[in-house]
PAVEXKOL-699140 format. One line per 4 residues: number of its first residue (from 1); for each residue x, y, z of N, C-alpha, C. Coordinates in steps of 0.1 Angstrom, whole numbers, plus 5000, padded with zeros to 4 digits. Example, Ala and Ser with C-alpha at 12.3 -4.5 7.8 and 13.67 -1.06 7.14 Angstrom:
# PAVEXKOL-699140
1	5132,4943,5078,5123,4955,5078,5132,4967,5078 | 5128,4978,5071,5137,4989,5071,5129,5000,5079
This chain:
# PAVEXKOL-699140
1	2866,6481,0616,2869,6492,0606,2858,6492,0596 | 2854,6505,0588,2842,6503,0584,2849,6499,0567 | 2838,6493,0560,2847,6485,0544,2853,6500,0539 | 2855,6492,0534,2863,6500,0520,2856,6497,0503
5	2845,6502,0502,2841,6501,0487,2849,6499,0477 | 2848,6492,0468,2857,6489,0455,2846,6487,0441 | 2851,6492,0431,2846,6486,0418,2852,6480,0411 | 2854,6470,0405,2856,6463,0395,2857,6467,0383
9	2867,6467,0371,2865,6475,0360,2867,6462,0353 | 2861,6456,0339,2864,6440,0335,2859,6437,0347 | 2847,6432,0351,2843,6429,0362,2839,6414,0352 | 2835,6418,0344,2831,6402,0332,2840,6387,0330
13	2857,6391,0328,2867,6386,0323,2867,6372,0337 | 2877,6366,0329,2883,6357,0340,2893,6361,0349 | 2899,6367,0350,2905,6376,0361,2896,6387,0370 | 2886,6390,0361,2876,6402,0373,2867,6395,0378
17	2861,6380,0374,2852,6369,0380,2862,6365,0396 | 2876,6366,0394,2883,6360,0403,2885,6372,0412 | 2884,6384,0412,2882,6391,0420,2871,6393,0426 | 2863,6387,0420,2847,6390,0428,2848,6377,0438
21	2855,6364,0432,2855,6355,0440,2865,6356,0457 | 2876,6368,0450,2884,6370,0463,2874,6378,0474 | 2865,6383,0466,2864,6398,0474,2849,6396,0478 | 2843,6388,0480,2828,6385,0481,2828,6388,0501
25	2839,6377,0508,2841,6377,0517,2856,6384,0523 | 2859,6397,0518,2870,6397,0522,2865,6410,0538 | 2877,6409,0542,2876,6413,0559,2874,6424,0555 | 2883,6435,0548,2886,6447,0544,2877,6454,0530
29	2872,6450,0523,2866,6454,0512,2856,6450,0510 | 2843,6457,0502,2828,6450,0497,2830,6458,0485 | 2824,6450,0477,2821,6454,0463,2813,6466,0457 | 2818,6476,0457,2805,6482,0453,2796,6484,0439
33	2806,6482,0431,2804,6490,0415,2811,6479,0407 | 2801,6469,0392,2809,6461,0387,2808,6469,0372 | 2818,6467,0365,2818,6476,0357,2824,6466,0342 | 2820,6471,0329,2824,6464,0318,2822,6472,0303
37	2824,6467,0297,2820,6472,0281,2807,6470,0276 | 2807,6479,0267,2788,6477,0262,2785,6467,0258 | 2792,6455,0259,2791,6442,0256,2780,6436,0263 | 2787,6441,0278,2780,6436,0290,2770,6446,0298
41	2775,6458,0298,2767,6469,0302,2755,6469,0303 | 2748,6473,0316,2732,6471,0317,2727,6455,0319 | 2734,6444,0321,2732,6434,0323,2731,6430,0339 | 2723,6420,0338,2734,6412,0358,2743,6405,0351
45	2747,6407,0370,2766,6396,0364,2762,6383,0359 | 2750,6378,0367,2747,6364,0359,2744,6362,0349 | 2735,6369,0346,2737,6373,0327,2748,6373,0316 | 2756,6383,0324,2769,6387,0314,2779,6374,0314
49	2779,6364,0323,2786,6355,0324,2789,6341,0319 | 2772,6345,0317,2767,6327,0318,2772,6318,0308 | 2778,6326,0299,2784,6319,0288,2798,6314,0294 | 2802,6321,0301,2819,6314,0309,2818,6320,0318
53	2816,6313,0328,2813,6315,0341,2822,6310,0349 | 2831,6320,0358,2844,6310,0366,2840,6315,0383 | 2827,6317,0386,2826,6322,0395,2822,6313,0409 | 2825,6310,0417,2824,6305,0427,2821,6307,0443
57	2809,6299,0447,2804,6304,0459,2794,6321,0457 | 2794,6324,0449,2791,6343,0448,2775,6347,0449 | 2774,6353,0463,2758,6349,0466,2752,6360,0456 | 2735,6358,0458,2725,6363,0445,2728,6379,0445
61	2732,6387,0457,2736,6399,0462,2746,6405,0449 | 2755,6396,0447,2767,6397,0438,2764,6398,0426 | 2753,6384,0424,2750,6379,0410,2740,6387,0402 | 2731,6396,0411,2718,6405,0408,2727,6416,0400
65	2736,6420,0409,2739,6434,0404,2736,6434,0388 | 2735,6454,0382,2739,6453,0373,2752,6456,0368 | 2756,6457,0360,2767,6457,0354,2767,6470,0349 | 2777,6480,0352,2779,6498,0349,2784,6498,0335
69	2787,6512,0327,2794,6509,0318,2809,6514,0323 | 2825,6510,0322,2834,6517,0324,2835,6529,0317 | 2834,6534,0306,2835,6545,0300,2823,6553,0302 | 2810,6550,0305,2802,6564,0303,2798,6566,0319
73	2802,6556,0328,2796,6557,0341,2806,6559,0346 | 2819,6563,0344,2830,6565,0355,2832,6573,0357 | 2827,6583,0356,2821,6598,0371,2815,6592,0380 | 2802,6588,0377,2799,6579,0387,2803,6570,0398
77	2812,6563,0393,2817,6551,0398,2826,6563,0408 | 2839,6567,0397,2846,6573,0408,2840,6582,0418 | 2830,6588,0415,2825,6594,0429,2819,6586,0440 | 2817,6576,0436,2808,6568,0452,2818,6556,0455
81	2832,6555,0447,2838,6543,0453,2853,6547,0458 | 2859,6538,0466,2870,6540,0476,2882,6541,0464 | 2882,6525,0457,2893,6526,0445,2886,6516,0437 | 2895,6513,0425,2888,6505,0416,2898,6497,0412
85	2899,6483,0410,2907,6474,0405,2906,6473,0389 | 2914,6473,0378,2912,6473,0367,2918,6461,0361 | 2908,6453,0356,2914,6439,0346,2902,6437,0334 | 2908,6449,0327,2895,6451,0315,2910,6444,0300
89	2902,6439,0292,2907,6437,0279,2904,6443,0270 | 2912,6454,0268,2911,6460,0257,2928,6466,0253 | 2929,6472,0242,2943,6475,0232,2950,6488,0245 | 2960,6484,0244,2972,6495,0257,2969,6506,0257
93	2967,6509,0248,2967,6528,0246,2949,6530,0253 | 2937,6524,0252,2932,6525,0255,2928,6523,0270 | 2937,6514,0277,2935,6508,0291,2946,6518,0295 | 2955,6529,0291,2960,6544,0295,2951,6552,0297
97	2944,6555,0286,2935,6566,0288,2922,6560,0295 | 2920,6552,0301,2907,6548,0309,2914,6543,0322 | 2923,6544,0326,2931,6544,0341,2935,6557,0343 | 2941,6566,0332,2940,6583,0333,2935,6588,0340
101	2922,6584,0333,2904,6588,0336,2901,6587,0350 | 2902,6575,0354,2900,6572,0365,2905,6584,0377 | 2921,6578,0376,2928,6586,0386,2924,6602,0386 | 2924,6606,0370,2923,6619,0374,2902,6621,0379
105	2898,6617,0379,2885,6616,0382,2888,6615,0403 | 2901,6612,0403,2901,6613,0420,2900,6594,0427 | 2899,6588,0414,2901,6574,0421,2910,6566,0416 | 2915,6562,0427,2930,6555,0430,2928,6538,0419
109	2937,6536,0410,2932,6524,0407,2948,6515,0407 | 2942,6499,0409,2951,6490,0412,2951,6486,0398 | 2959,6486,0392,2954,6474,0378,2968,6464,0378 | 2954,6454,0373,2958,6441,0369,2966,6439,0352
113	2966,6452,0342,2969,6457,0334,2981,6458,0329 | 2989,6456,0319,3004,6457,0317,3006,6472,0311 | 2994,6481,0309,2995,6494,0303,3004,6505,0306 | 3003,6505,0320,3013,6516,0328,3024,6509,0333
117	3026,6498,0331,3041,6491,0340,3053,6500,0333 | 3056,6505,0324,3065,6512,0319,3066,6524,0321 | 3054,6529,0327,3058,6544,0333,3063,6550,0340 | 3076,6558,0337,3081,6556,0353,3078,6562,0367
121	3069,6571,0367,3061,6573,0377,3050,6566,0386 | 3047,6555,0378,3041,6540,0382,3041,6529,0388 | 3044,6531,0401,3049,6522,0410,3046,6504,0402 | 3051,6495,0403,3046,6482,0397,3052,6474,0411
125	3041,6469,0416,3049,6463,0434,3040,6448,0429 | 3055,6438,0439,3054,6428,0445,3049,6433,0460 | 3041,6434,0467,3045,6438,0481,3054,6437,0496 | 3055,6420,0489,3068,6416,0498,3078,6419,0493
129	3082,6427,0482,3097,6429,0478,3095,6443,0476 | 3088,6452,0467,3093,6469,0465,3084,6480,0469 | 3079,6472,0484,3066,6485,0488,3070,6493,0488 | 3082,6498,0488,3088,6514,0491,3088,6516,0482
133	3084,6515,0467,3085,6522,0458,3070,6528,0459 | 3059,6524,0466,3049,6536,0463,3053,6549,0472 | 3068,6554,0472,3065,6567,0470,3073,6573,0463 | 3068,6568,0452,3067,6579,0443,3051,6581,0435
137	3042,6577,0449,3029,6578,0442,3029,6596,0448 | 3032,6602,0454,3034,6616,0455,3035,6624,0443 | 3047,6619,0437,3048,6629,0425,3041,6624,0410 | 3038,6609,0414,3028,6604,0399,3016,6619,0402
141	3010,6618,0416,3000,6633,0418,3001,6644,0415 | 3012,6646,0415,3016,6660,0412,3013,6660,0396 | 3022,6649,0386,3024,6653,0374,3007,6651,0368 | 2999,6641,0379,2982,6641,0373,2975,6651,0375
145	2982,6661,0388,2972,6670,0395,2961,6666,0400 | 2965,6654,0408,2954,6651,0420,2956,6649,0431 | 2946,6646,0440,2945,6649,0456,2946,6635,0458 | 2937,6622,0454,2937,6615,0458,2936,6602,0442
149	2935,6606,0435,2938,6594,0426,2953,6593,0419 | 2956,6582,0419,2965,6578,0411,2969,6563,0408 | 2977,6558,0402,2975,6545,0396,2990,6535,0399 | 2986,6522,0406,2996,6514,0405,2992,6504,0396
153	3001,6494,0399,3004,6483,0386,3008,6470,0394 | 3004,6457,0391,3013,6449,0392,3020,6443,0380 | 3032,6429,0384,3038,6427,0374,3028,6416,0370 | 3036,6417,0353,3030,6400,0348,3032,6386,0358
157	3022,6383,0357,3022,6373,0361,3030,6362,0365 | 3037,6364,0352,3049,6346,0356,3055,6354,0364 | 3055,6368,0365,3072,6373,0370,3070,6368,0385 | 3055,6366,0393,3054,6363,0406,3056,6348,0408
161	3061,6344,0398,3063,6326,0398,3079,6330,0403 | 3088,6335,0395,3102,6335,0401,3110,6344,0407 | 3105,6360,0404,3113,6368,0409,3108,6368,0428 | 3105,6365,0432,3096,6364,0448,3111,6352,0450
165	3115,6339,0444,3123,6330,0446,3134,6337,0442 | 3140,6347,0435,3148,6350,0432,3158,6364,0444 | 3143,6373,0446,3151,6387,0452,3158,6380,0466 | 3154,6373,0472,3159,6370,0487,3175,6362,0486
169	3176,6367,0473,3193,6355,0468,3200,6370,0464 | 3195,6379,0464,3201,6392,0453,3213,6399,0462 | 3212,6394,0476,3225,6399,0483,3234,6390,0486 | 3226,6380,0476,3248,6370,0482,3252,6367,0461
173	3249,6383,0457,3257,6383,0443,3249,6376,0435 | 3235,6379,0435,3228,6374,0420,3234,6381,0409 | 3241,6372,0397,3244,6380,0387,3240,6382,0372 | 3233,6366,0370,3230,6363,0359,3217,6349,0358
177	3211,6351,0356,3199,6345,0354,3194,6343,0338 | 3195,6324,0335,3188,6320,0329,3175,6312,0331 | 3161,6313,0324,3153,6308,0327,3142,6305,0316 | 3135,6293,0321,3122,6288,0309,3111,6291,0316
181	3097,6294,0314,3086,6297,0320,3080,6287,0310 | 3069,6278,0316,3057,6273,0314,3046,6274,0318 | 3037,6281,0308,3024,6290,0314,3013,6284,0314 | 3002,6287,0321,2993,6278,0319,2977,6285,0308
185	2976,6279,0306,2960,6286,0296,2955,6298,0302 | 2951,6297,0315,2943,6306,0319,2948,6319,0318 | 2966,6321,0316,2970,6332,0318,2970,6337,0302 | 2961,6327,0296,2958,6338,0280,2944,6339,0282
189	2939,6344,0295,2922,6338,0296,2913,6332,0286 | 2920,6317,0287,2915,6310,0282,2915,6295,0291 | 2902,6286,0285,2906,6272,0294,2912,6262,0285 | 2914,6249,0292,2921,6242,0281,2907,6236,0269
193	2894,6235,0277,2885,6229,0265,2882,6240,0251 | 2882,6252,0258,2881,6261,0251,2896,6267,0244 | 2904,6261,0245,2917,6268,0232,2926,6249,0228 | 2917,6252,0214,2918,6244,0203,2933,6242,0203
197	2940,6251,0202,2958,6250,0200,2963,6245,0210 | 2956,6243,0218,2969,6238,0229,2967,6221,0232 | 2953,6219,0227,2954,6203,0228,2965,6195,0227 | 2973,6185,0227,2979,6174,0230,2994,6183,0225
201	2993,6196,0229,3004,6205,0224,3010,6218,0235 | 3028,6219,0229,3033,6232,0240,3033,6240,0227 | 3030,6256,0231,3036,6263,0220,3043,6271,0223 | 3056,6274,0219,3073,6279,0220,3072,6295,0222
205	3059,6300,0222,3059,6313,0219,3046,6319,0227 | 3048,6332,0236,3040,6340,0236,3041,6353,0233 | 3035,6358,0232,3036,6372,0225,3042,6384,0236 | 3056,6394,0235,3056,6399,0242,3060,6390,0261
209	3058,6381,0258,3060,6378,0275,3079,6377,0275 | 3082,6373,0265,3100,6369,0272,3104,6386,0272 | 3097,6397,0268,3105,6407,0270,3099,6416,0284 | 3087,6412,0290,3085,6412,0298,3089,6407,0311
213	3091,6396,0302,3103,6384,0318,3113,6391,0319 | 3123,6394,0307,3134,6399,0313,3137,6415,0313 | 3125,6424,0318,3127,6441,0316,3118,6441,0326 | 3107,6435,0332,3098,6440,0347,3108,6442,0357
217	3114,6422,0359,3120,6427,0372,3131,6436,0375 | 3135,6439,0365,3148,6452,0367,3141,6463,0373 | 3127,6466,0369,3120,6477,0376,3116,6473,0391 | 3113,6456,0394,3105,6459,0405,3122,6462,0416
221	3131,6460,0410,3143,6459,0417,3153,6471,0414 | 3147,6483,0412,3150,6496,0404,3148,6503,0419 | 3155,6520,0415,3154,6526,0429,3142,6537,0425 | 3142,6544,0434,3134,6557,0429,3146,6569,0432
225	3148,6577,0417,3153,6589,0414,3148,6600,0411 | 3148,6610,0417,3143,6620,0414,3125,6615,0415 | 3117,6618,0406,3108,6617,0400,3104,6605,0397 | 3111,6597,0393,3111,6583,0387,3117,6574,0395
229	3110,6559,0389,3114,6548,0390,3129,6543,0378 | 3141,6539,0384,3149,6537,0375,3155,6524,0372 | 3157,6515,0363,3157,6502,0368,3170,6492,0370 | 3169,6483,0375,3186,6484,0378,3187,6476,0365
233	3204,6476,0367,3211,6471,0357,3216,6457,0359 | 3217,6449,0371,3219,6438,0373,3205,6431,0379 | 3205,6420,0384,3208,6406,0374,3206,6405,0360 | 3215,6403,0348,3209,6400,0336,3202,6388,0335
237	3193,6393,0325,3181,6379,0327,3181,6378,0311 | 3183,6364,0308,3176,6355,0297,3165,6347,0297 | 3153,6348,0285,3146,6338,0292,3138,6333,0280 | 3130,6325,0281,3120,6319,0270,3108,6311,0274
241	3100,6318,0269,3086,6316,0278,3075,6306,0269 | 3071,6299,0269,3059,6286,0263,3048,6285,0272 | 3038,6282,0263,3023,6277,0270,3024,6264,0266 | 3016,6258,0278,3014,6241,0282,3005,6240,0282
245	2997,6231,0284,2981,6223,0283,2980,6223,0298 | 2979,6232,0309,2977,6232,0319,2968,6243,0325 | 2958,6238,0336,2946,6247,0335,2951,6257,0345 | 2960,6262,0354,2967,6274,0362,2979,6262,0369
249	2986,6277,0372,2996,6279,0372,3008,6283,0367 | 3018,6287,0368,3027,6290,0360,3041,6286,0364 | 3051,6278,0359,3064,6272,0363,3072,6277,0357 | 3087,6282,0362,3098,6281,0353,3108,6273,0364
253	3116,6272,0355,3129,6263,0353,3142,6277,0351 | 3150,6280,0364,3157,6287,0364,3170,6287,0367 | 3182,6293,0362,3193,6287,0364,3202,6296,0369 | 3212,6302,0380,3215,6313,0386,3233,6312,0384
257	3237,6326,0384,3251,6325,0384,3255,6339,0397 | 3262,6337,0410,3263,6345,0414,3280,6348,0415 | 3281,6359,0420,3300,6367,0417,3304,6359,0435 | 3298,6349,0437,3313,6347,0453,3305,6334,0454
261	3314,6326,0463,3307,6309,0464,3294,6307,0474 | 3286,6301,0467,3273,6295,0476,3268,6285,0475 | 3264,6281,0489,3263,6271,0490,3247,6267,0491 | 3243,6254,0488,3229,6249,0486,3220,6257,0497
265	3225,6253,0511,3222,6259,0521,3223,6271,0525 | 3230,6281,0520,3230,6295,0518,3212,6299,0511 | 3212,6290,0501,3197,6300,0492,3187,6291,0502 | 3187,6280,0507,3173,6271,0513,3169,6287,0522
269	3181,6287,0530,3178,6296,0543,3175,6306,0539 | 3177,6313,0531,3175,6329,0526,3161,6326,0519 | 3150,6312,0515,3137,6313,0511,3134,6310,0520 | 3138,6302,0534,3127,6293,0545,3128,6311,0552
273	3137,6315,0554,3141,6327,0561,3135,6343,0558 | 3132,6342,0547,3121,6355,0543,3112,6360,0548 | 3107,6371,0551,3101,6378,0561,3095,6388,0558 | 3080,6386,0553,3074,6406,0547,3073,6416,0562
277	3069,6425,0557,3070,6433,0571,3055,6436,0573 | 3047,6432,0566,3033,6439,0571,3024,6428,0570 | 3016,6423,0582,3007,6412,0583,2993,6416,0575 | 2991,6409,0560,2982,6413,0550,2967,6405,0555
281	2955,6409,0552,2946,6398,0548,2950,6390,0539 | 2956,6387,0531,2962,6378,0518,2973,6376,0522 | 2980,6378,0531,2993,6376,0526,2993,6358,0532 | 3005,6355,0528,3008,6339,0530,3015,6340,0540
285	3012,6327,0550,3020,6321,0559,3033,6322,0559 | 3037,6317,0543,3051,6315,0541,3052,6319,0525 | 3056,6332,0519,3059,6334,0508,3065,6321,0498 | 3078,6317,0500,3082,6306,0500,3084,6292,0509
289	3081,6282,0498,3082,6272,0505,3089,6260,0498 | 3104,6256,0501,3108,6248,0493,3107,6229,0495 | 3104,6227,0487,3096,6210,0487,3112,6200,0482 | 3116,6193,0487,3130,6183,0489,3126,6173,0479
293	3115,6170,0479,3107,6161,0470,3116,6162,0453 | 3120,6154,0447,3127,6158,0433,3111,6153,0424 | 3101,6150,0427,3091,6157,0418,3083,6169,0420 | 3084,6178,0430,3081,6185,0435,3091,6199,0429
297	3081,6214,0427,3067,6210,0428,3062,6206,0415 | 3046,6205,0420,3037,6204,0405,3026,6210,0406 | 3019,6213,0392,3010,6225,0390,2996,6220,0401 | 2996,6209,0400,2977,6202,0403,2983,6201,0423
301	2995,6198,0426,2996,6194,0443,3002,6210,0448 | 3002,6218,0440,3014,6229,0450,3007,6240,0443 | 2997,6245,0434,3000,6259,0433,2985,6265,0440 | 2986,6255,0448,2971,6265,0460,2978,6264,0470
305	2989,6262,0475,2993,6266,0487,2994,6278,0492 | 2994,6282,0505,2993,6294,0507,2981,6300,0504 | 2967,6293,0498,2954,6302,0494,2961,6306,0483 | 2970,6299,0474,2969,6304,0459,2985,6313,0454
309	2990,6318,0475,3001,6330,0474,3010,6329,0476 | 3018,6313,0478,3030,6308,0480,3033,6306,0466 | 3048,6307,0467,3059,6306,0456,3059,6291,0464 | 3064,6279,0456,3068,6268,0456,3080,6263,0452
313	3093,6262,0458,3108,6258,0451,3108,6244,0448 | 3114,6239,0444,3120,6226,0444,3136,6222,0434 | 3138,6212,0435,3148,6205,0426,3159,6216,0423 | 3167,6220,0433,3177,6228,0438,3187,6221,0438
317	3199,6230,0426,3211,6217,0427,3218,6224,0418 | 3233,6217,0419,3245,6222,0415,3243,6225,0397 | 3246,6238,0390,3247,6236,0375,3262,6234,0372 | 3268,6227,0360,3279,6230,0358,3284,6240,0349
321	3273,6245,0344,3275,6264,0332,3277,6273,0337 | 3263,6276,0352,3259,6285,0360,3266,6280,0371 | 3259,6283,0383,3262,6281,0396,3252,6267,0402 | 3237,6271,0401,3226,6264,0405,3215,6267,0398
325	3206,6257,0399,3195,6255,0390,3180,6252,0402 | 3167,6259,0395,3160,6251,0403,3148,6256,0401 | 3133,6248,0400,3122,6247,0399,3111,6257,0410 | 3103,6267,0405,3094,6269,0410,3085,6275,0404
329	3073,6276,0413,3058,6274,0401,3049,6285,0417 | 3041,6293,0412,3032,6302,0416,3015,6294,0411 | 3004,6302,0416,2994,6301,0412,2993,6315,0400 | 2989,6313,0387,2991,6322,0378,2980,6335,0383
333	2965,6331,0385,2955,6335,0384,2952,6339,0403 | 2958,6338,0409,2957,6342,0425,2970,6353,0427 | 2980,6343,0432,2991,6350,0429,2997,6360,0422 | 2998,6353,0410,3002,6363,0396,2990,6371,0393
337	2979,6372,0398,2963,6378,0390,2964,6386,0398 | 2947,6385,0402,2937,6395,0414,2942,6393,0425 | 2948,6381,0429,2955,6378,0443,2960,6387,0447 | 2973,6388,0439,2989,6397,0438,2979,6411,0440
341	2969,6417,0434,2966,6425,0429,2958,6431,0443 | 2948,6419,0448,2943,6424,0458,2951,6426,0474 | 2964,6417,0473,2975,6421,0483,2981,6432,0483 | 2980,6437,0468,2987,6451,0471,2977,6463,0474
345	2963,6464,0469,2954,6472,0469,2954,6471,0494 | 2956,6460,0498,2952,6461,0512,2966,6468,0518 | 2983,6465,0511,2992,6475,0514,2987,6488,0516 | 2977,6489,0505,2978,6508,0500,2971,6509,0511
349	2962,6503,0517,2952,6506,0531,2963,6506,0542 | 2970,6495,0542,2981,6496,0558,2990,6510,0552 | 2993,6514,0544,3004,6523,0542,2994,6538,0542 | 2981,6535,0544,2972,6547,0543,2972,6555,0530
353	2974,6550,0521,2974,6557,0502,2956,6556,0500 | 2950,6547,0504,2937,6544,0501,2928,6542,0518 | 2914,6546,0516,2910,6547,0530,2892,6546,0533 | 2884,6541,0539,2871,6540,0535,2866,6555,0535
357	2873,6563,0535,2873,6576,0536,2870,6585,0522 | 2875,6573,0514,2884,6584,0504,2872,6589,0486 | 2860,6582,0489,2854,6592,0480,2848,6605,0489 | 2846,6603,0499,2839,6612,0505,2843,6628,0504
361	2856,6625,0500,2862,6640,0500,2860,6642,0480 | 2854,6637,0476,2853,6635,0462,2839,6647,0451
């Protein structure tokens, strides 16, 4: 099949370095267009980098380019590229109107972005759990008035550390979910030499994330009405989210209450037993994989399994508040990142939403 062109928007960041690193060699996609703020604009990538550089293996091909600007070059871009992946840093309101831009410019973008996840014409997909919600990328086109651009989302990050362990329990009566997340640096792109506060320290707080933990997944587990995405009303979720001195990944510690009796071996088999329906370039072997081990898992032995895209269980066991309690940990920055991000961008290719076709009609 012939590629599929992509641009990079934040092609600079530590999450768009990691999509250059996914996408250097991928089956399906070549890079076309890296794109950034006038920071970096008009630079090579090796240039714009060199001061934090997370890039790996990325031949001189990659490294030469120059660097576009996203705002004054994205006519451009959207006319000569397939779709564009968006993990730019900048304030919400403005990562709205420069994904707008995009789509309505006729190019499809994936973002890595929390800007649109609340929109409800905005599909926000796990792909092994709510591919059927991109359709309602039909009528997001309608209300954009385009032919071929429009905009998905994935979730935050942590949410791909537990809700992936969670949905495949949601039909034997998930009802109530308490949980802790421990994040790691990279998912404030930052490392640990580089953030002063987190040395020999946890901090109890991130901004915005515990209301994200407990209001995404209601959407990714929401139906489509009418027009919109609606989100359900059950499982209730409590939660409290902290950063750790840890250079990726992300763990929580989750505690489950369901409405009828279950047993240990009821939830093993419903994770060993999970099943996506569409064989991805990214996708994993085994979405889940639960480890018997009672130190298991851990951030440094388990969160590259799968190439980065396994959920990891462990320490599964009776609560006496709740029902059951139990440990799992994602890769923040594969998984929860460009990973998650670039597994769904290759959905939109198997589901035909995206095509190496698709500036051409532009």
């Amino acid at each position: 099949m012939q590629k599929i062109k992509v641009a990079i928007l934040g092609a600079t960041g530590m999450v768009g370095q990691n999509f250059i690193n996914l996408l250097v060699k991928h089956s399906w996609f070549e890079i076309g267009f890296l794109a950034a703020s006038d920071r970096s604009s008009g630079k090579t990538l090796k240039e714009a980098v060199k001061n934090k550089n997370f890039l790996k293996n990325v031949p001189d091909s990659i490294l030469n380019k120059i660097i576009l600007n996203i705002e004054k070059d994205a006519e451009y871009i959207a006319k000569n590229t397939d779709f564009a992946f968006c993990a730019v840093d900048m304030p919400k309101e403005a990562v709205q109107e420069l994904e707008y831009k995009y789509a309505k410019l006729e190019c499809p973008i994936v973002s890595n972005n929390s800007a649109h996840r609340c929109t409800k014409d905005v599909p926000m997909i796990i792909p092994e759990i709510n591919y059927k919600h991109l359709e309602i990328i039909k009528f997001q086109k309608e209300r954009l008035n385009t032919k071929h651009g429009f905009i998905v989302t994935k979730p935050n990050c942590s949410i791909q550390t537990f809700v992936p362990a969670l949905h495949p329990l949601k039909n034997l009566g998930l009802r109530n979910i308490i949980l802790c997340t421990y994040q790691a640096v990279s998912g404030a792109g930052k490392t640990i030499e580089s953030f002063s506060e987190i040395q020999d320290n946890i901090i109890p707080f991130i901004e915005n994330e515990e209301s994200k933990t407990e209001e995404e997944p209601l959407k990714i587990w929401g139906e489509i009405k009418g027009k919109e995405i609606i989100s359900s009303n059950l499982p209730i979720i409590s939660s409290q989210c902290s950063r750790v001195p840890v250079s990726h990944g992300h763990m929580a510690t989750v505690f489950v209450k369901f409405d009828q009796n279950i047993s240990k071996k009821d939830i093993i088999d419903k994770w060993t037993n999970f099943k996506f329906d569409f064989d991805l370039p990214s996708s994993p072997k085994n979405l889940i994989e639960y480890n018997e081990d009672l130190f298991r898992p851990q951030t440094r032995l388990d969160r590259d399994r799968g190439g980065g895209m396994t959920i990891t269980t462990g320490r599964l066991r009776k609560d006496p508040i709740l029902d059951y309690k139990f440990t799992c940990l994602s890769h923040n920055i594969i998984r929860g990142s460009a990973g998650g991000s670039v597994l769904l961008a290759e959905l939109l290719v198997k589901k035909k939403y995206i095509s190496s076709s698709s500036c051409v009609y532009r």
